[in-house]
N, C-alpha and C positions, 0 to 999 in steps of 0.2 A: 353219803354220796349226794344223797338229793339235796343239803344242808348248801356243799359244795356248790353246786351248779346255781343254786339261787342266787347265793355270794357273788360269783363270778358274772350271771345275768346284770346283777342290781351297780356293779362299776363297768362293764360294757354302757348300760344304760345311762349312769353319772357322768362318763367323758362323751357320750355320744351330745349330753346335754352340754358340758362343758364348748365342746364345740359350737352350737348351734349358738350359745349364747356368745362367744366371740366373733364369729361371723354376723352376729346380730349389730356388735356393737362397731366394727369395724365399718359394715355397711354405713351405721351413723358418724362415720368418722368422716369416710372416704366420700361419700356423693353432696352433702355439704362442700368440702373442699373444690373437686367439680365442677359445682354448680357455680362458686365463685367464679372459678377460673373462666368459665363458660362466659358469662356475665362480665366478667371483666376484660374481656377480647371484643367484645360491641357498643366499642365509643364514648365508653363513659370515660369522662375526666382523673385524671390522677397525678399525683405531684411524684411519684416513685416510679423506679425506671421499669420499664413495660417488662411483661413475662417474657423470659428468653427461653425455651425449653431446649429447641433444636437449637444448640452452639455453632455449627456449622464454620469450625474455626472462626467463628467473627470475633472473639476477644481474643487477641495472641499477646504473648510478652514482645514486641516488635518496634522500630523507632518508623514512624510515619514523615512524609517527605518534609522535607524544612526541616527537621525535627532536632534541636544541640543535642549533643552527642559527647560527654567530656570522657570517653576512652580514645578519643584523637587530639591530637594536638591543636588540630584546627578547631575544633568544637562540633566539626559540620557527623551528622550521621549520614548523608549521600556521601558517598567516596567518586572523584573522580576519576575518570579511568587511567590504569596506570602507563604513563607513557609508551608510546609504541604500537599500543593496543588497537587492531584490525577487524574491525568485525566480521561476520562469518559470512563470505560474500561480496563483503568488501576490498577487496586485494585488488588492487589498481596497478597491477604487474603490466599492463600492457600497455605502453605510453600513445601509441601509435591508435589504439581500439579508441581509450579511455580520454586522451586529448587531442588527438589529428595531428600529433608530432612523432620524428623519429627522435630516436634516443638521442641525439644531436641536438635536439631541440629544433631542427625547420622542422615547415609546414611538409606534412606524405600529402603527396600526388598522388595516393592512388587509395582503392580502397583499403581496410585493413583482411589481412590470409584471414581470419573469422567468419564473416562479410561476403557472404558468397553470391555475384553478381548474377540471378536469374530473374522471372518474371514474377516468381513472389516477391521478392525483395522491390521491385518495382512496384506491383500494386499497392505494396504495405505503404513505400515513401508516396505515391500519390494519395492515398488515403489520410496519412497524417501530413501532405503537402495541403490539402482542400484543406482541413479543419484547422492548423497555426498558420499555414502562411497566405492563400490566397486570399485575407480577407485582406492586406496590404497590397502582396504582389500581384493580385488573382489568377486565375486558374492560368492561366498560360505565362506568367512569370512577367508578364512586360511592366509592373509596378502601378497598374490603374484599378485596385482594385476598390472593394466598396469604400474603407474606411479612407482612398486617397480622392477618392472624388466627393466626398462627404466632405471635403476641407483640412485634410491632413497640411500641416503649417511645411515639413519637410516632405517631400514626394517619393515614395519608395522606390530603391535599389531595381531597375530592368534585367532583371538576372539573364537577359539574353544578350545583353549590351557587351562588348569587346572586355572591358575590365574588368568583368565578373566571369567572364567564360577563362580570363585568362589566373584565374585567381586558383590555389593549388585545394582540392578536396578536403586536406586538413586545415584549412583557415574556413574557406563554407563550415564543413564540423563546427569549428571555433566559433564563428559569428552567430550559429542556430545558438551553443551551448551557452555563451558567453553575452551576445548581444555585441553592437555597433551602434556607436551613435547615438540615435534618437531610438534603434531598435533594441527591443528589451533584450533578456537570456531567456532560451524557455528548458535551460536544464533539468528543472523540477516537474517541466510539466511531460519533457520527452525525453523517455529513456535510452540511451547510448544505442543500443541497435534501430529501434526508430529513428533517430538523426542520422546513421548512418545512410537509413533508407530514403528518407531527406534526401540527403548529399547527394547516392542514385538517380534521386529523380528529376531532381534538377539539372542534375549531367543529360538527363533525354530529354528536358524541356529545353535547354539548350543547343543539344544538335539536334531537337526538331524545328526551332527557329533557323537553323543556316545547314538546312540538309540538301542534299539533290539528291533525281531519283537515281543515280547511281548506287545511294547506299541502301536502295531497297531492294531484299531479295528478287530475283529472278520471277518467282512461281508469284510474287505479290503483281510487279508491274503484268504479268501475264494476267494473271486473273482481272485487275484493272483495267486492262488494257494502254497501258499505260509506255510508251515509246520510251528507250533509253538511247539518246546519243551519243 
């Protein structure tokens, strides 16, 4: 028995050392290595491609933009969209909203049923009236604004003038979206219900140029003091 148990002490003892010595030499494997990689991440020169450890999908099997592509006929790997194709948001259903015409193709007279004529909609078109358009027409529409008394070569549109007041909501739409003349498009810069509030406000800078106090409320001329004959 005792013969036993020494046997059995003396290979407990042989793999306990077995181990010690592979963790020994492991450690000499592993922090070497490390110590490279350590050392090799601050700045030093190297002609081989950097350590990539975190992949971070950054190598994929993938064809990059430009890229031939000969499983198409054309060669191209971008595909063009396939005819028809609408993007999500894009649906231009509504000819009257989206170009100031009726299905007929004239100019709408009026605003589009979307477009709902209150004093938001009015601050909104003043607010984008002062920053695209008063620097031509200035703030009250009569066409003297900075950039025309700066020396502008053609003198901007009076949008209180007969010809402009007589002009239908969907052509104003048109002219902001489109441009006239010497005046640019600012379609890119104003988004269809922004121009719509445009169009708004310009209809009240127009009948604030040819108003009388008849069309002011009652409780207004009173507070003013203001006589209606």
């Amino acid at each position: 028995m005792k013969v036993m148990l020494t046997r059995l002490l003396s290979r407990a003892r042989s793999r306990a050392e077995c181990r010690s010595r592979a963790l020994a030499i492991g450690s000499l494997l592993v922090i070497p290595a490390l110590a490279s990689i350590a050392t090799g991440c601050r700045g030093d020169l190297s002609q081989g491609p950097p350590i990539h450890i975190v992949q971070n999908m950054d190598q994929q099997a993938r064809y990059d933009p430009q890229e031939p592509n000969t499983s198409f006929a054309d060669g191209r790997a971008m595909r063009p969209p396939v005819p028809g194709t609408i993007a999500r948001g894009s649906l231009r259903d509504d000819p009257h909203f989206f170009n100031g015409r009726r299905e007929g193709g004239e100019y709408a007279t009026t605003l589009p049923t979307r477009v709902a004529l209150n004093k938001v909609l009015l601050n909104r078109g003043r607010e984008r009236y002062d920053i695209y358009c008063s620097p031509c027409h200035d703030q009250a529409g009569s066409g003297d604004g900075i950039i025309a008394r700066r020396g502008y070569p053609v003198p901007p549109t009076n949008l209180a003038s007969d010809p402009t007041r007589a002009l239908p909501a969907g052509q104003i739409f048109e002219t902001i979206s489109n441009g006239v003349r010497t005046m640019p498009g600012y379609r890119e810069q104003i988004p269809v219900p922004d121009r719509w509030a445009i169009v708004a406000y310009v209809r009240a800078l127009q009948v604030s140029q040819h108003a009388s106090v008849d069309l002011v409320p009652q409780e207004v001329t009173t507070e003013k003091g203001w006589s209606v004959k």
